[in-house]
C-alpha positions in Angstrom: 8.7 -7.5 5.3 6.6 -5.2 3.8 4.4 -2.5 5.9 1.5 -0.2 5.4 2.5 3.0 6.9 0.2 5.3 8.6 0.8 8.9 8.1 -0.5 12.4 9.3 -1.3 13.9 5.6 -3.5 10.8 4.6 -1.0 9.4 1.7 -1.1 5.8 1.1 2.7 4.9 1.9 4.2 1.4 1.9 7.7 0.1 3.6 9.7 -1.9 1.5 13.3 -4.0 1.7 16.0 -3.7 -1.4 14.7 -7.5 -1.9 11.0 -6.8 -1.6 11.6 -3.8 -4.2 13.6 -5.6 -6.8 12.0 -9.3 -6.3 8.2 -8.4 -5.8 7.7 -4.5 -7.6 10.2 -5.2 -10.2 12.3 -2.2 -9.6 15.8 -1.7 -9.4 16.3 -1.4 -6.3 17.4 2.9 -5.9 16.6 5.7 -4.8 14.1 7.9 -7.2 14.9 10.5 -6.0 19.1 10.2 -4.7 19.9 7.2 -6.8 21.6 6.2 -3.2 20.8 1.6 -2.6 19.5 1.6 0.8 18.4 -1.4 2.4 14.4 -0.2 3.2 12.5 2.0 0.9 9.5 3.9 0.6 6.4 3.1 -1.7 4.8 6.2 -2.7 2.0 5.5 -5.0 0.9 8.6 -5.5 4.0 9.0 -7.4 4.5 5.4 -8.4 8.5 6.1 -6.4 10.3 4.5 -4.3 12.4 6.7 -2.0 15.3 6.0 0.9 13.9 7.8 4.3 15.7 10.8 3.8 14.4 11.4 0.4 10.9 10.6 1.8 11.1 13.0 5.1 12.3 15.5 3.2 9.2 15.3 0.2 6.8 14.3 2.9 7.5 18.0 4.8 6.3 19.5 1.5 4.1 17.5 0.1 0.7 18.3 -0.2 -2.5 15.6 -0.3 -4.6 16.5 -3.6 -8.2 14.4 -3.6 -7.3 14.8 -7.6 -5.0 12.4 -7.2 -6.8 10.0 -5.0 -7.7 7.8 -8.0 -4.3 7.2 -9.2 -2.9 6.7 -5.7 -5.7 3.8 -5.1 -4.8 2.0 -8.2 -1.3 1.7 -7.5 -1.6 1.1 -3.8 -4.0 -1.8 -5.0 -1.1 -3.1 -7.4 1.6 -2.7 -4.8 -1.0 -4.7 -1.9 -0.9 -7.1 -4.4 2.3 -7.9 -5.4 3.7 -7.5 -1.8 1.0 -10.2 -0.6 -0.5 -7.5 1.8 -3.5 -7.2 3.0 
C-alpha cells in the first residue's frame, strides 16, 4: 500500500509496490535509474521517477531541494495522491 514518506530535505516522496506502480501510475514497473524490478519503489515527483531504495539513498545523499522546482513537484505529487487513492 502506498505511503507518503516524510523526509529531512522537504521532497515530496511516495512508497510504492511493483503492483501499485504498474497498475495505478502506469509505469513499467523498473528502476529509473538501475533498470533492476524490485518489489517497492520510490515516487519522486520532483523528477516524475521511480527508483528501488538503493537508487533513492544514494540520489537522496546528493540531492538538493530547489523552491524552483516546488511547482512541478506539487503537480505531480497531486497526480500521484490521486491515482494512488491517498489522501
Amino acid at each position: 500500500m502506498a505511503e507518503i514518506i516524510e523526509n529531512d530535505k522537504g521532497f515530496k516522496v511516495i512508497k510504492v509496490s511493483l503492483d501499485e506502480v504498474i497498475v495505478k501510475l502506469k509505469g513499467f514497473g523498473i528502476c529509473d535509474s538501475c533498470n533492476g524490478r524490485p518489489k517497492a519503489f520510490m515516487y519522486i515527483p520532483v523528477l516524475h521517477s521511480c527508483y528501488c531504495q538503493k537508487c533513492f539513498n544514494k540520489w537522496y545523499a546528493d540531492a538538493i531541494n530547489y523552491t524552483e522546482d516546488r511547482n512541478f513537484e506539487n503537480k505531480a505529487f497531486a497526480v500521484a495522491k490521486k491515482l494512488l487513492n491517498l489522501k
